[in-house]
C-alpha positions as a Markdown table, in Angstrom:
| # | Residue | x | y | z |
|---|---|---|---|---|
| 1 | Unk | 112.2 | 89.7 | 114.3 |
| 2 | Unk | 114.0 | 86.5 | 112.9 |
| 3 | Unk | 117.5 | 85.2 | 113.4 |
| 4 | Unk | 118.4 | 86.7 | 109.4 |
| 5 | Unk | 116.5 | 89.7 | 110.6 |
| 6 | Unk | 118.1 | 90.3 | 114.0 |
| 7 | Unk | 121.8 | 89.7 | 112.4 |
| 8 | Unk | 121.2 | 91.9 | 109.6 |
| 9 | Unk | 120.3 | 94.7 | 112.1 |
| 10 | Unk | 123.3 | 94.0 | 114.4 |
| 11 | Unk | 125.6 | 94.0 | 111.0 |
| 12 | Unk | 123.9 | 97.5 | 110.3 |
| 13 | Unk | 124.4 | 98.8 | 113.4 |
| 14 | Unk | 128.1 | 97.5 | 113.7 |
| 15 | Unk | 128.6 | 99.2 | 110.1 |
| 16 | Unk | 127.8 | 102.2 | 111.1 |
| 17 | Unk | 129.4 | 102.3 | 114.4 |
| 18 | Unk | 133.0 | 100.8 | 113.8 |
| 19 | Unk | 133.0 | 100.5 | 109.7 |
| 20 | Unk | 132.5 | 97.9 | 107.5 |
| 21 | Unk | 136.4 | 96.6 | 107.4 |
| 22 | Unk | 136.8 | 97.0 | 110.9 |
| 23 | Unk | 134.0 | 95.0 | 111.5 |
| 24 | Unk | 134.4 | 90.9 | 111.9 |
| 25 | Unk | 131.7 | 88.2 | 111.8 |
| 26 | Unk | 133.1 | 87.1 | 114.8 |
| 27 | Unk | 131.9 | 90.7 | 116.3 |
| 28 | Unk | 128.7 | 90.1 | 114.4 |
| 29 | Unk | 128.4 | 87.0 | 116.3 |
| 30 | Unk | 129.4 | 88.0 | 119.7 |
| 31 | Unk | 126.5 | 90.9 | 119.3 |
| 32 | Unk | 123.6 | 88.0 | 117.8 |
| 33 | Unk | 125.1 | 85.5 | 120.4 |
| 34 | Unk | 126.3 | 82.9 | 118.7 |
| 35 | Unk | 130.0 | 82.1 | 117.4 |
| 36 | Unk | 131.1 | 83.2 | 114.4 |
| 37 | Unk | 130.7 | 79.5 | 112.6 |
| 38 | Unk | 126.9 | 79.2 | 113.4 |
| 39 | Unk | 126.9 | 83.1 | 112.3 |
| 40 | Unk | 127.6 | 80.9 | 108.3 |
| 41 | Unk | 124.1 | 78.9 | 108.8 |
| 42 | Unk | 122.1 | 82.0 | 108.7 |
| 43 | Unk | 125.0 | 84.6 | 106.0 |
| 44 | Unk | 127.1 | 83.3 | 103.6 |
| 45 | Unk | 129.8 | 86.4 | 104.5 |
| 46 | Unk | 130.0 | 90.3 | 105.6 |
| 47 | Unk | 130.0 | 91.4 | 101.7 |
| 48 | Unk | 126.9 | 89.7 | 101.8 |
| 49 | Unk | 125.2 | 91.1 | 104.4 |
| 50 | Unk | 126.3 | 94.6 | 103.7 |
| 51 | Unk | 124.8 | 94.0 | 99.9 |
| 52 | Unk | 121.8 | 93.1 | 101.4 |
| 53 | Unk | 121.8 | 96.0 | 103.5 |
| 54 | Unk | 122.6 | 98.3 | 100.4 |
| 55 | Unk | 120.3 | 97.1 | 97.9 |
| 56 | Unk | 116.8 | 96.4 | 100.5 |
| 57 | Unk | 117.8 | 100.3 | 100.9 |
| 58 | Unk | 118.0 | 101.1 | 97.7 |
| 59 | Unk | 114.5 | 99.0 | 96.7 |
| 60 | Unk | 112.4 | 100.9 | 99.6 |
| 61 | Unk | 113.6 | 104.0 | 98.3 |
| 62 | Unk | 112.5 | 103.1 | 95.1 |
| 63 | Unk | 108.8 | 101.7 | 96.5 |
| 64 | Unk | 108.5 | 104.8 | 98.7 |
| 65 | Unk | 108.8 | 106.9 | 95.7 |
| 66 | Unk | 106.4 | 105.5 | 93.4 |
| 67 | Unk | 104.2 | 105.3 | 96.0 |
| 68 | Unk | 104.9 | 109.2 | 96.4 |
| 69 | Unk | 104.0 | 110.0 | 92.6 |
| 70 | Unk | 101.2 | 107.5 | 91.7 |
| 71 | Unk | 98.2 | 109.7 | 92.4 |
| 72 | Unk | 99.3 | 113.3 | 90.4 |
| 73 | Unk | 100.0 | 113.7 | 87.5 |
| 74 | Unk | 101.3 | 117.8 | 88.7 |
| 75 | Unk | 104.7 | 117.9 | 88.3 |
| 76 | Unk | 105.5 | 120.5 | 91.0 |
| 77 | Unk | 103.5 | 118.1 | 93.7 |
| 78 | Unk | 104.5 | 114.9 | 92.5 |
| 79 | Unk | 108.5 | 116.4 | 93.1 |
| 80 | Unk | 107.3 | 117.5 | 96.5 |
| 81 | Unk | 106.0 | 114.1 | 97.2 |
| 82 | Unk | 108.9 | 112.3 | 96.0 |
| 83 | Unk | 111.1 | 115.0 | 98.3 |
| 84 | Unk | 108.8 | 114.7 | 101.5 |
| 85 | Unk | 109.0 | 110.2 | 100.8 |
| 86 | Unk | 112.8 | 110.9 | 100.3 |
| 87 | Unk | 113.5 | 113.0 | 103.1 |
| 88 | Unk | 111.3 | 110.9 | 105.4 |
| 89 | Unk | 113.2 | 108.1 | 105.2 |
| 90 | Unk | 116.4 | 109.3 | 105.2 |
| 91 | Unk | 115.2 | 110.6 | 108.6 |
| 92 | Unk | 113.5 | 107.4 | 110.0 |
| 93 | Unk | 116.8 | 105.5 | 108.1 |
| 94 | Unk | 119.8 | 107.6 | 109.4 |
| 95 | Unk | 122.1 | 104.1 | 109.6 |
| 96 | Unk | 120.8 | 102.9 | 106.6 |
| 97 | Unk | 121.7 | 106.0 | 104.6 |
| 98 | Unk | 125.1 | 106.7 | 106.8 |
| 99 | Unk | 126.4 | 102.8 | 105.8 |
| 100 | Unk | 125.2 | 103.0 | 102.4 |
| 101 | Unk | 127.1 | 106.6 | 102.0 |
| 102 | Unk | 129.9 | 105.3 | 103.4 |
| 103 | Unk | 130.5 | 101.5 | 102.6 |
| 104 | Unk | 130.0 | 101.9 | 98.9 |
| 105 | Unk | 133.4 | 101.6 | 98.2 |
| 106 | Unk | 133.6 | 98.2 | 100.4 |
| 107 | Unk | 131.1 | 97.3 | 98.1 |
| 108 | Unk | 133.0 | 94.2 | 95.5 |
| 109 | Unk | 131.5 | 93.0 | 92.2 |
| 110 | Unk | 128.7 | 92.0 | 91.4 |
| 111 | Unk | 127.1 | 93.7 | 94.3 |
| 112 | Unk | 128.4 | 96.4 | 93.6 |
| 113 | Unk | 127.8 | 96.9 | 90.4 |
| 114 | Unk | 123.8 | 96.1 | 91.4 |
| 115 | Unk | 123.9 | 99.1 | 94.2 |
| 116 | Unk | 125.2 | 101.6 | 91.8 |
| 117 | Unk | 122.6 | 100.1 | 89.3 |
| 118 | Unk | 119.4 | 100.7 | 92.0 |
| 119 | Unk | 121.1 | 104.2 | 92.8 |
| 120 | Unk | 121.1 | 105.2 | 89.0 |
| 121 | Unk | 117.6 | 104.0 | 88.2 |
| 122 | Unk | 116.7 | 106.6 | 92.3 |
| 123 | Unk | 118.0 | 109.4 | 90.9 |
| 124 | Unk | 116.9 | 108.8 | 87.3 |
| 125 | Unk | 113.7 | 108.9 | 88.9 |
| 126 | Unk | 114.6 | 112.6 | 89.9 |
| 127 | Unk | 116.2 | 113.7 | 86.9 |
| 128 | Unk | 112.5 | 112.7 | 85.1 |
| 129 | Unk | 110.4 | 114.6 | 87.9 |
| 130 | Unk | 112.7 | 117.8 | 86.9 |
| 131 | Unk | 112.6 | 117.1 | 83.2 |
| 132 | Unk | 108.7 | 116.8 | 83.5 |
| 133 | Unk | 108.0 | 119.8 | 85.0 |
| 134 | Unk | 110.5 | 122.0 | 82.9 |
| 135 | Unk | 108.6 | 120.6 | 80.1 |
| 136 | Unk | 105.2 | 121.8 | 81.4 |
| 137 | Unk | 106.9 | 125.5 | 82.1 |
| 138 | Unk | 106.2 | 125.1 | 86.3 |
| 139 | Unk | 110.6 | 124.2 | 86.6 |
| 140 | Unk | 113.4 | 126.2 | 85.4 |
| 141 | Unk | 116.3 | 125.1 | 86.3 |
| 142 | Unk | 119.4 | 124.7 | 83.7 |
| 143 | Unk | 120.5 | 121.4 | 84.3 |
| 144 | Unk | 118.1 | 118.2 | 85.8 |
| 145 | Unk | 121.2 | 116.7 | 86.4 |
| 146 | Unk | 122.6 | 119.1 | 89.0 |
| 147 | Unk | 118.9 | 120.0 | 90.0 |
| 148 | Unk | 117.9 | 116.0 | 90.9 |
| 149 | Unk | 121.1 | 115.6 | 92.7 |
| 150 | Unk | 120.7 | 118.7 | 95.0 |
| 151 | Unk | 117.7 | 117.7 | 95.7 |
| 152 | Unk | 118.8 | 114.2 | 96.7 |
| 153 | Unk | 121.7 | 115.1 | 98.9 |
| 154 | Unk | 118.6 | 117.3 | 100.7 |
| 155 | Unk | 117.9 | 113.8 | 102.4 |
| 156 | Unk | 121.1 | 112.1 | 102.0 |
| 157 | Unk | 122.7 | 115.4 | 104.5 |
| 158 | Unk | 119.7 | 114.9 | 106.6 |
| 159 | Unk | 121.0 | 111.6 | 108.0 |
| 160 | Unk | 123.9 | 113.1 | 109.6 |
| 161 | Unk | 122.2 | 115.7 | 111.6 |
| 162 | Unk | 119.0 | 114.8 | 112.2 |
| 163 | Unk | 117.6 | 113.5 | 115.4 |
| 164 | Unk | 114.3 | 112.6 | 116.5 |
| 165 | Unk | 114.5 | 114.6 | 119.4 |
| 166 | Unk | 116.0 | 117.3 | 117.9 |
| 167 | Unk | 115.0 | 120.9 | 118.1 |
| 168 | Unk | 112.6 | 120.4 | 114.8 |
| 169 | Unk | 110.0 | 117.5 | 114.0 |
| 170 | Unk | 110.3 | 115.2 | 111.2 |
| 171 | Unk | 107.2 | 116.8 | 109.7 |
| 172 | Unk | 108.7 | 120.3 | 109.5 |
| 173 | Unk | 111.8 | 119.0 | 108.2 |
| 174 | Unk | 110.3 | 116.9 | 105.9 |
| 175 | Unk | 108.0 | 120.7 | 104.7 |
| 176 | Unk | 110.3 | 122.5 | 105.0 |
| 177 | Unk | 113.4 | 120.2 | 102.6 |
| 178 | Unk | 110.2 | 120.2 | 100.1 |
| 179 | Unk | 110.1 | 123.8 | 99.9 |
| 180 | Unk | 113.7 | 123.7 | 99.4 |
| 181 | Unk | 113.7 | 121.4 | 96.3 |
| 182 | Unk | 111.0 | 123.3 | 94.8 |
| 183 | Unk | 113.2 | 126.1 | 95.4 |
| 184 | Unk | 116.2 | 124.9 | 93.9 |
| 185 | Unk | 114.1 | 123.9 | 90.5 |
| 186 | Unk | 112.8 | 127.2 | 90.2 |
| 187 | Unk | 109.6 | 126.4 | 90.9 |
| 188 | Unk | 107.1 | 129.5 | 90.8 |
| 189 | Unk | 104.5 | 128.1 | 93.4 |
Protein backbone atom coordinates (compact mmCIF):
# COMPACT_ATOMS: atom_id res chain seq x y z
CA UNK A 1 0.00 0.00 0.00
CA UNK A 2 1.32 3.63 -0.63
CA UNK A 3 1.64 6.63 1.58
CA UNK A 4 -1.88 8.21 -0.34
CA UNK A 5 -3.14 4.67 0.05
CA UNK A 6 -2.32 4.02 3.70
CA UNK A 7 -3.71 7.75 4.72
CA UNK A 8 -6.81 7.35 2.87
CA UNK A 9 -7.45 4.06 4.90
CA UNK A 10 -6.52 5.61 8.22
CA UNK A 11 -8.95 8.75 7.18
CA UNK A 12 -11.63 5.93 6.59
CA UNK A 13 -11.21 4.26 9.50
CA UNK A 14 -11.08 7.47 11.75
CA UNK A 15 -14.41 8.52 9.84
CA UNK A 16 -16.11 5.89 10.80
CA UNK A 17 -14.87 5.50 14.26
CA UNK A 18 -15.03 9.15 15.77
CA UNK A 19 -16.95 11.10 12.67
CA UNK A 20 -15.92 13.15 10.10
CA UNK A 21 -16.01 16.69 12.18
CA UNK A 22 -14.58 15.19 15.05
CA UNK A 23 -11.91 14.03 13.22
CA UNK A 24 -8.51 16.36 12.71
CA UNK A 25 -5.63 15.97 10.16
CA UNK A 26 -3.54 16.23 12.94
CA UNK A 27 -5.36 12.76 14.21
CA UNK A 28 -4.91 11.62 10.68
CA UNK A 29 -1.36 12.31 11.07
CA UNK A 30 -0.67 10.95 14.50
CA UNK A 31 -2.30 7.49 13.09
CA UNK A 32 -0.03 7.59 9.42
CA UNK A 33 2.94 8.88 11.62
CA UNK A 34 3.82 11.88 10.42
CA UNK A 35 2.71 15.53 11.61
CA UNK A 36 -0.07 17.06 10.40
CA UNK A 37 2.02 19.61 7.87
CA UNK A 38 3.73 16.65 6.02
CA UNK A 39 0.06 14.98 6.16
CA UNK A 40 -0.51 18.41 3.13
CA UNK A 41 2.40 16.73 0.78
CA UNK A 42 0.43 13.70 0.23
CA UNK A 43 -3.87 15.55 0.76
CA UNK A 44 -4.75 18.82 -0.01
CA UNK A 45 -7.49 18.67 3.19
CA UNK A 46 -10.16 16.27 5.11
CA UNK A 47 -13.03 17.34 2.56
CA UNK A 48 -10.71 16.00 0.21
CA UNK A 49 -10.05 12.90 1.40
CA UNK A 50 -13.52 12.11 2.48
CA UNK A 51 -14.64 12.98 -1.32
CA UNK A 52 -12.23 10.69 -2.39
CA UNK A 53 -13.41 8.15 -0.12
CA UNK A 54 -17.13 8.81 -1.27
CA UNK A 55 -16.88 8.92 -4.91
CA UNK A 56 -14.01 5.65 -5.36
CA UNK A 57 -17.17 4.05 -3.39
CA UNK A 58 -19.57 5.19 -5.36
CA UNK A 59 -17.41 4.26 -8.93
CA UNK A 60 -16.80 0.47 -7.69
CA UNK A 61 -20.31 0.17 -6.99
CA UNK A 62 -20.96 1.24 -10.30
CA UNK A 63 -18.07 -1.19 -11.95
CA UNK A 64 -19.29 -4.10 -9.75
CA UNK A 65 -22.64 -3.75 -11.21
CA UNK A 66 -22.11 -3.66 -14.73
CA UNK A 67 -19.95 -6.25 -14.31
CA UNK A 68 -23.02 -8.04 -12.53
CA UNK A 69 -25.41 -7.55 -15.70
CA UNK A 70 -23.10 -7.74 -18.79
CA UNK A 71 -23.69 -11.42 -19.60
CA UNK A 72 -27.97 -11.70 -19.43
CA UNK A 73 -29.96 -10.14 -20.99
CA UNK A 74 -32.96 -11.93 -18.24
CA UNK A 75 -34.27 -9.40 -16.38
CA UNK A 76 -35.11 -11.38 -13.24
CA UNK A 77 -31.17 -12.69 -13.18
CA UNK A 78 -29.57 -9.75 -14.14
CA UNK A 79 -31.57 -7.88 -10.83
CA UNK A 80 -30.34 -10.82 -8.82
CA UNK A 81 -26.81 -10.26 -10.09
CA UNK A 82 -26.88 -6.71 -9.55
CA UNK A 83 -28.43 -7.52 -5.79
CA UNK A 84 -25.82 -10.43 -5.00
CA UNK A 85 -22.69 -7.56 -6.48
CA UNK A 86 -24.55 -4.92 -4.29
CA UNK A 87 -24.99 -6.85 -1.27
CA UNK A 88 -21.43 -8.33 -1.51
CA UNK A 89 -19.78 -5.32 -1.21
CA UNK A 90 -21.70 -3.69 1.15
CA UNK A 91 -20.57 -6.64 3.20
CA UNK A 92 -16.81 -6.80 2.37
CA UNK A 93 -17.18 -2.58 2.52
CA UNK A 94 -19.10 -2.06 5.90
CA UNK A 95 -16.82 1.41 6.60
CA UNK A 96 -17.11 2.40 3.33
CA UNK A 97 -20.89 2.21 3.29
CA UNK A 98 -21.18 3.31 7.14
CA UNK A 99 -19.03 6.79 6.23
CA UNK A 100 -20.59 7.32 3.01
CA UNK A 101 -24.24 6.91 4.85
CA UNK A 102 -23.29 9.06 7.33
CA UNK A 103 -20.84 11.83 6.12
CA UNK A 104 -22.91 12.93 3.31
CA UNK A 105 -24.05 15.78 4.84
CA UNK A 106 -20.18 16.81 5.69
CA UNK A 107 -19.99 16.54 2.20
CA UNK A 108 -19.36 20.72 0.68
CA UNK A 109 -19.82 21.73 -2.99
CA UNK A 110 -18.62 20.54 -5.56
CA UNK A 111 -18.05 17.27 -4.06
CA UNK A 112 -20.88 17.02 -3.02
CA UNK A 113 -22.84 17.71 -5.68
CA UNK A 114 -20.47 14.85 -7.61
CA UNK A 115 -21.47 12.02 -4.74
CA UNK A 116 -25.11 12.70 -5.08
CA UNK A 117 -24.52 12.69 -8.91
CA UNK A 118 -22.69 8.91 -8.82
CA UNK A 119 -25.51 7.89 -6.21
CA UNK A 120 -28.36 9.01 -8.77
CA UNK A 121 -26.74 7.43 -11.88
CA UNK A 122 -26.49 3.64 -8.75
CA UNK A 123 -29.77 3.66 -8.21
CA UNK A 124 -30.87 4.74 -11.73
CA UNK A 125 -29.20 1.68 -12.56
CA UNK A 126 -31.88 -0.07 -10.28
CA UNK A 127 -34.82 1.77 -11.16
CA UNK A 128 -33.93 0.48 -15.13
CA UNK A 129 -33.38 -3.30 -13.93
CA UNK A 130 -37.12 -2.95 -12.28
CA UNK A 131 -38.47 -1.08 -15.29
CA UNK A 132 -36.95 -3.84 -17.61
CA UNK A 133 -38.44 -6.61 -16.18
CA UNK A 134 -41.99 -5.06 -15.53
CA UNK A 135 -41.84 -4.47 -19.16
CA UNK A 136 -41.13 -8.17 -20.04
CA UNK A 137 -44.25 -9.25 -17.55
CA UNK A 138 -41.48 -11.35 -14.99
CA UNK A 139 -41.85 -7.81 -12.26
CA UNK A 140 -44.85 -6.33 -10.84
CA UNK A 141 -44.31 -4.07 -8.55
CA UNK A 142 -46.21 -0.49 -8.62
CA UNK A 143 -43.55 1.86 -8.37
CA UNK A 144 -39.55 1.22 -9.67
CA UNK A 145 -38.88 4.02 -7.61
CA UNK A 146 -39.86 2.55 -4.15
CA UNK A 147 -38.97 -1.04 -5.55
CA UNK A 148 -35.06 0.01 -6.62
CA UNK A 149 -34.71 1.75 -3.32
CA UNK A 150 -35.84 -1.15 -1.14
CA UNK A 151 -33.86 -3.15 -2.82
CA UNK A 152 -30.78 -0.81 -2.29
CA UNK A 153 -31.14 -0.19 1.38
CA UNK A 154 -31.06 -4.46 1.34
CA UNK A 155 -27.16 -3.82 1.22
CA UNK A 156 -26.97 -0.40 2.56
CA UNK A 157 -28.72 -2.05 6.23
CA UNK A 158 -26.40 -4.94 5.69
CA UNK A 159 -23.31 -2.77 6.72
CA UNK A 160 -24.52 -2.22 10.09
CA UNK A 161 -25.08 -5.64 11.17
CA UNK A 162 -23.18 -7.73 9.34
CA UNK A 163 -19.98 -9.44 10.43
CA UNK A 164 -17.71 -11.85 8.91
CA UNK A 165 -17.91 -14.06 11.69
CA UNK A 166 -21.24 -13.70 12.24
CA UNK A 167 -23.78 -16.49 12.70
CA UNK A 168 -24.46 -16.56 8.61
CA UNK A 169 -21.75 -16.49 5.66
CA UNK A 170 -21.55 -13.79 3.18
CA UNK A 171 -22.73 -16.26 0.60
CA UNK A 172 -26.09 -17.01 2.29
CA UNK A 173 -26.54 -13.53 2.95
CA UNK A 174 -25.69 -12.47 -0.25
CA UNK A 175 -28.65 -15.65 -1.59
CA UNK A 176 -30.65 -15.02 0.56
CA UNK A 177 -30.94 -10.53 0.18
CA UNK A 178 -31.41 -11.79 -3.67
CA UNK A 179 -34.38 -13.70 -2.92
CA UNK A 180 -35.56 -10.86 -1.04
CA UNK A 181 -35.33 -8.30 -3.87
CA UNK A 182 -36.88 -10.55 -6.20
CA UNK A 183 -39.43 -10.73 -3.67
CA UNK A 184 -40.11 -7.33 -3.22
CA UNK A 185 -40.48 -6.77 -7.26
CA UNK A 186 -42.92 -9.41 -7.39
CA UNK A 187 -41.05 -11.57 -9.18
CA UNK A 188 -42.89 -15.02 -10.01
CA UNK A 189 -39.66 -17.31 -10.15
Amino acid sequence: MDRLDHIRAVALELFAGKGYEATTMADIGDAVGMRAPSLYKHVTSKQDLLAEIMTATMRELLVANRAAVATTTDPVERLRRATEAHVRYHARHRREAFVGNREIRSLVEPHRGRVLDLRAEYETCFRDLVRAGIAAGAFSVTSERLASYAILDLGMGLAAWYRDDGEHSEDAVVWQYSEFALRIVGSGR
